[in-house]
C-alpha positions, 0 to 999 in steps of 0.5 A: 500500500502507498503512504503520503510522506511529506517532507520540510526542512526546519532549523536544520534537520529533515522531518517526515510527516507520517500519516498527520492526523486523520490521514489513516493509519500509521505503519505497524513499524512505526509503532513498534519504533515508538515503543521501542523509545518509549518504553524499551518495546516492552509491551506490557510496560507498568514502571509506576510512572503514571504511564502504561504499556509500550507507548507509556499512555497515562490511564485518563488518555487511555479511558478518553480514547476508548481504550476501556473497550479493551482493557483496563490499562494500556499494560494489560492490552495486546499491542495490537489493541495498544495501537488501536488506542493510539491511533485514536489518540494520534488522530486528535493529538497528532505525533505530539502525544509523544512530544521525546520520541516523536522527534527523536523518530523524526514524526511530525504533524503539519494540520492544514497543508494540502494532502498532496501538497510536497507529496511524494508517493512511496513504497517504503517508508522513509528515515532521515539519519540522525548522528550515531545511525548506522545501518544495523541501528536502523535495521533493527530500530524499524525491523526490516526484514534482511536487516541492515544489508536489506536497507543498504541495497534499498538505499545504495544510490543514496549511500555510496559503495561504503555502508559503513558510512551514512551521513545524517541529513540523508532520508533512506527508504525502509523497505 
């Protein structure tokens, strides 16, 4: 399936707009990626902190966003449940739900730009390497099937004949 991702350029970094607020759902890989960030993948995540499951939801977003239908917290849910609820949650709060990891995945919202306004149509979804990426990290971060040397023959034009060196600043397509 295509996925609209739209790029700008602020204050020096990239970032990419992954299905903004009301635009469908939201790759798998990328909710796996935020809950790797979120609470280390753990799915089942309760550390005390007011915040529950793999993408550490506090239990009154949780209840505002249906997730009662489900469980009683987002720790005792399925992922896949979890992702449900999130997809609520990002429909009417945006990426900005997860303000750290939302930016340290390079996830933006951009409400009232055109859908194909600076659209590109992509069979992958994108990543723009941020300093301390290597292949493998990212391989592993967004699970791609064949690990790293998959992403590297994916993205060999944009690399170079070294996959050793990727440089931040470049966008790379997860196949």
């Amino acid at each position: 399936m295509l996925r609209r991702f739209l790029a700008s350029t602020t204050v020096g970094s990239t970032l990419l707009v992954a299905a903004a607020p009301g635009a469908g759902a939201a790759p798998e890989r990328l909710w796996d990626a935020l809950a790797q960030c979120e609470s280390g993948g753990d799915w089942q995540a309760n550390t005390g902190n007011g915040f529950y499951g793999g993408l550490q939801i506090s239990l009154a977003t949780w209840e505002a966003h249906h997730g009662l239908d489900f469980a009683a917290r987002p720790d005792l849910a399925p992922r896949a449940d979890q992702i449900t609820v999130a997809e609520h949650i990002r429909d009417t709060q945006g990426w900005d739900a997860w303000p750290h990891c939302s930016v340290q995945l390079g996830l933006g919202d951009r409400q009232g730009e055109e859908d194909g306004a600076a659209a590109a149509d992509t069979a992958g979804d994108g990543y723009t390497v941020q300093p301390g990426d290597t292949l493998h990290s990212i391989a592993d971060r967004f699970a791609v099937e064949g690990g790293w040397l998959a992403l590297y023959r994916a993205n060999r034009e944009q690399i170079g004949p070294d996959p050793g060196h990727i440089t931040p600043g470049t966008v790379l397509v997860i196949p």
